[in-house]
N, C-alpha and C positions, 0 to 999 in steps of 0.2 A: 303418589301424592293426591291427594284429593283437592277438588275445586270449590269457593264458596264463593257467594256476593261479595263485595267492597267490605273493607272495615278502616274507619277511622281510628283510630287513637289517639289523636290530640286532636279532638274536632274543634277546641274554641279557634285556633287557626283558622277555620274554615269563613269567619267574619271578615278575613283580609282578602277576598275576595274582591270585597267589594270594591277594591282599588283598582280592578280591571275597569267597569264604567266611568270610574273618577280619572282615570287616564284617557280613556277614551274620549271624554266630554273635552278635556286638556289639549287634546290634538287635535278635535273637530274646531275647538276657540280657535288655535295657532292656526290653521287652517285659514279661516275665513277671514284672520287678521293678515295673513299672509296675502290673500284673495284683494281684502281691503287697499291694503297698502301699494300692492303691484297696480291696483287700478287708479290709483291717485295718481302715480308717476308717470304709466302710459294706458294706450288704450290699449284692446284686445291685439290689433295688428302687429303692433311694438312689442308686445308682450311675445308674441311668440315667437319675436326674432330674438328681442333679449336671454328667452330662456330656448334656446333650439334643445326636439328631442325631450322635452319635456311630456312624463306619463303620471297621468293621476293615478293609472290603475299601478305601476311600480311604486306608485307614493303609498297606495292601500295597501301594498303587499309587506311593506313593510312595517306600517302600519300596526297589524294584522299578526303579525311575527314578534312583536315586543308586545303584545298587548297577552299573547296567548303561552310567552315565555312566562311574564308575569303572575299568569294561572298558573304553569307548572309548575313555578317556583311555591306558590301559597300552597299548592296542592301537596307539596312532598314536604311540608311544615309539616303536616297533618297526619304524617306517619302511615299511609294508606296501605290497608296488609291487604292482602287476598290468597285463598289455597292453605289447604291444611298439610303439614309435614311433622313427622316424628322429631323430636331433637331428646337432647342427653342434656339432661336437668342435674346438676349435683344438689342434694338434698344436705338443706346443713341447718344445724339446730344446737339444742342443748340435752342434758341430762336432767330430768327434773323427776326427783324421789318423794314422793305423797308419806308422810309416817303420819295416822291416822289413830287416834285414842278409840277404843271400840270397849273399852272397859264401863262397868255398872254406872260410875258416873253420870258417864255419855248420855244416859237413859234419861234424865233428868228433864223437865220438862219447862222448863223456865224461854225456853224457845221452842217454836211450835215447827213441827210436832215432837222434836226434842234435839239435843243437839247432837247426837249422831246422824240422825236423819239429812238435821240442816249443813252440818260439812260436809255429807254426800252431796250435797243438792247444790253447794259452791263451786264442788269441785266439775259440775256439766259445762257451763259456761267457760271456765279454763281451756275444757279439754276441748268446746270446739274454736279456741279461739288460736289452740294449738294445730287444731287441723287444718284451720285454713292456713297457717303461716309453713304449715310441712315442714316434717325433719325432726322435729323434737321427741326424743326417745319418755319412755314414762314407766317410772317402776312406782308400784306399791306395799309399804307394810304395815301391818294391823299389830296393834299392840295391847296390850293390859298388863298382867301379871308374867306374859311371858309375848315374845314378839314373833311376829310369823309372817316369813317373807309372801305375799300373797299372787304378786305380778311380777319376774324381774322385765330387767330396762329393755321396751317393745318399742316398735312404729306400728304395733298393732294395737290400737286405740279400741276398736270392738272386744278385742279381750281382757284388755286393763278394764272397761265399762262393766265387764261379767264380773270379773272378781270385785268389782267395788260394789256392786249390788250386793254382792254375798256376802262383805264382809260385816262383823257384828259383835258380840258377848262369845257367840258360839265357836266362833273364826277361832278361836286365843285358848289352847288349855289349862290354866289357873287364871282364877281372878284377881285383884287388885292393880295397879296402878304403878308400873318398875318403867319411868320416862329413859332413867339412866340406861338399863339392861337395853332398851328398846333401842337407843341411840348404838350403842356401841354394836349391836346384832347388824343394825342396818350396815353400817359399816366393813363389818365381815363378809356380809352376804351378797353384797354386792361385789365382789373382789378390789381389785384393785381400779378406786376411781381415778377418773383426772379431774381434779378438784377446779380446773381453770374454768371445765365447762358442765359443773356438776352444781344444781340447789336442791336442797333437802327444806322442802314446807314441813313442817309438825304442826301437824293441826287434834288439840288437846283444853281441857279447861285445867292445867293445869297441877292438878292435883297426884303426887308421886307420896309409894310408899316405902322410903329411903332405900333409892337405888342411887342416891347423889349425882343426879341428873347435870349439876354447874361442871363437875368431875369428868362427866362423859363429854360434856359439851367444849370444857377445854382438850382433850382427845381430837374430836372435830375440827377444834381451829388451830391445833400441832398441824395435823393433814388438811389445813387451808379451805375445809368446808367452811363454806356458811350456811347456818339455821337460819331459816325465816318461819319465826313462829307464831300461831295463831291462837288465842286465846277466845274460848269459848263459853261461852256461862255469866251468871250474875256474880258479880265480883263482889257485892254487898250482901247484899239477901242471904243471896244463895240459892235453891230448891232440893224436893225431898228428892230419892232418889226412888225411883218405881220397881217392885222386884218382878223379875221374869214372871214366876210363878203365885202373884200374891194368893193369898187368902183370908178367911174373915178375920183373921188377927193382926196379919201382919202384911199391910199394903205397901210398904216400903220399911226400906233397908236401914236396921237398928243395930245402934250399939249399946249395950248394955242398958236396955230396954226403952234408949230415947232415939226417936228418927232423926237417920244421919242430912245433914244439909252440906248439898256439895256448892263451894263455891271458886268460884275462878280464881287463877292465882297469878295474876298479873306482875307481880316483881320477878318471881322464877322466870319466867317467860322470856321478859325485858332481860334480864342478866343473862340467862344462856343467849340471843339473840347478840348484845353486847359482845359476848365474848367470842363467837365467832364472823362478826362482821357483819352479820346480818344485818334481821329487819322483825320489830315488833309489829304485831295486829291486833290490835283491842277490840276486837269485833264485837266482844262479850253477848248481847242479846239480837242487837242489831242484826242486818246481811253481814254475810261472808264474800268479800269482793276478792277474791282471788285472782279473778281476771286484770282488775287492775293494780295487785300486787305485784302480777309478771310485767306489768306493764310499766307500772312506776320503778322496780326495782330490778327486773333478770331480764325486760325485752330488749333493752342497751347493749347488755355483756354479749364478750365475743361469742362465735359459734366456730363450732368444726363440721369438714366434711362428712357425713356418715355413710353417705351410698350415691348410687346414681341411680335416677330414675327416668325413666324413659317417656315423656309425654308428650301429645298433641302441642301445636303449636301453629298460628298464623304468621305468614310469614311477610316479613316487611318486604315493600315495592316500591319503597320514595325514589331510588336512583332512576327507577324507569325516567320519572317526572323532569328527574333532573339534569338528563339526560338529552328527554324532549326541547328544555327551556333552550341547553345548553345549542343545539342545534338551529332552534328557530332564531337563537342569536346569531348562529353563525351567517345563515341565508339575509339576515336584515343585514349583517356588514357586506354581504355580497352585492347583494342587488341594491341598484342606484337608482333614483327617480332618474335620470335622464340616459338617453338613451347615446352611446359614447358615438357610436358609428354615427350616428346621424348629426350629432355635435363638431364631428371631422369633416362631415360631405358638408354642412353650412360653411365650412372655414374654407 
């Protein structure tokens, strides 16, 4: 076990300190009222017959002993660690599945630099907001015209990071927009979840090319998933959509020789979310606050155990403290200002 300096952890405790001088001030008062009073009654002569065996030094001993119980006690409020030692940490968290739109859409530039970019760039904040809390497993799927499992469910958070860099247009072998195909694959590919400690974000503008996405989504909530889904893009407008390859004719994506304008499709969204419990995100152009989607809506729900982890740890010391107080109380009820034998040989 390794050694370190003092650590507090509840240091506002350490303000009640101050009650050792305001004690002390209390007993110095009583003192000299005590001094006052004995001199009014008699003189010094009288006085030390009255009180035979009388010790100022046993009166400071005691003194001294409640003054210093009273430090130990404030002391071991303050939770005072020292020494480093291994302990066995159980790691517990949740299951949280990214289903990710990486189709032509996405490209669209109505949010800068467009919106696949920008639901990458939501989901960093999430992921270290999961790290500091440890235990939450992360899978990823990339979706368009066909879904492809990219991540499954890790605590390894640097590799979920790699594949979400990578994913894209290129990630997905056909194009177009299948919400429904996507939903239903996650759910196969993942095997068998446990829906108590499982959330599936979709994060998408919405737009499916009749894979009857509400169809897949009531599937999900037979198996007690909840969606929380994220809605991406201008819901009005719209924007053009940029083609990978353009060239001088053709800078974005036409249909039947007029450029397509993709725009967000916020009732799908809201209705599948509905229907499995969820939770709607209108983020449409805005930030993408994910982090506080976990927070408002999955940091609450239960967790399970997922492993044990073995980590560094400072180790608590208050009993010492209270140990000390408990003793230096013992010695003030022991020791008497007056002195017993010398009290008998006057008698």
């Amino acid at each position: 076990m390794k050694w370190i300096a003092m650590h507090v952890a509840a240091w506002p405790y350490l303000y009640l300190l101050g009650l050792v001088p305001a004690l002390l001030a209390l007993y110095l008062y009583a003192f000299r009222r005590k001094r006052q009073a004995l001199a009014v009654f008699s003189g010094p002569e009288l006085a030390s017959r009255l009180l035979p065996g009388f010790s100022r030094t046993r009166r400071w001993v005691k003194t001294c002993c409640v003054l210093s119980a009273v430090g130990c006690l404030v002391l071991s409020l303050t939770q005072p660690q020292w020494g480093i030692d291994w302990q066995q940490v159980p790691r517990r968290g949740r299951d949280l599945i990214i289903m990710l739109d990486v189709s032509l859409s996405m490209m669209a530039e109505d949010v800068e630099p467009n919106r696949l970019e920008r639901a990458k760039q939501s989901i960093l904040p999430l992921i270290e907001r999961l790290r500091q809390e440890g235990g939450h497993r992360l899978g990823l799927v990339a979706f368009a015209g066909r879904a492809s499992l990219q991540c499954p469910l890790t605590l390894d958070y640097a590799f979920f990071l790699q594949r979400l860099r990578e994913a894209g247009p290129e990630t997905v072998t056909r194009e177009g927009t299948l919400i429904g195909d996507a939903i239903e694959h996650m759910l196969s590919a993942f095997g068998t979840l446990e829906p108590e400690y499982t959330d599936i974000i979709l994060i998408t503008d919405g737009e499916d090319h009749n894979s009857l996405p509400l169809a897949a989504a009531r599937i999900a909530s037979l198996q007690q998933v909840s969606l929380y889904t994220v809605g991406v893009g201008d819901a009005s407008r719209g924007a053009l959509i940029p083609l990978p390859e353009a060239t001088e004719d053709h800078t974005y994506v036409q249909y039947r020789g007029q450029a397509v304008r993709s725009r967000m499709q916020q009732s799908l969204l809201l209705e599948m979310a509905q229907l499995t419990g969820g939770a709607y995100v209108p983020a449409g152009t805005r930030d993408i606050e994910l982090d506080r989607l976990y927070q408002d809506k999955i940091a609450s729900k239960v967790r399970r155990d997922i492993d044990v982890d073995a980590r560094e740890g400072l180790v608590h010391r208050y009993y010492w403290f209270v140990l000390a107080a408990l003793m230096l109380l013992a010695i003030d009820m022991l020791v008497r200002e007056r002195n017993l034998s010398s009290e008998g040989g006057a008698g």
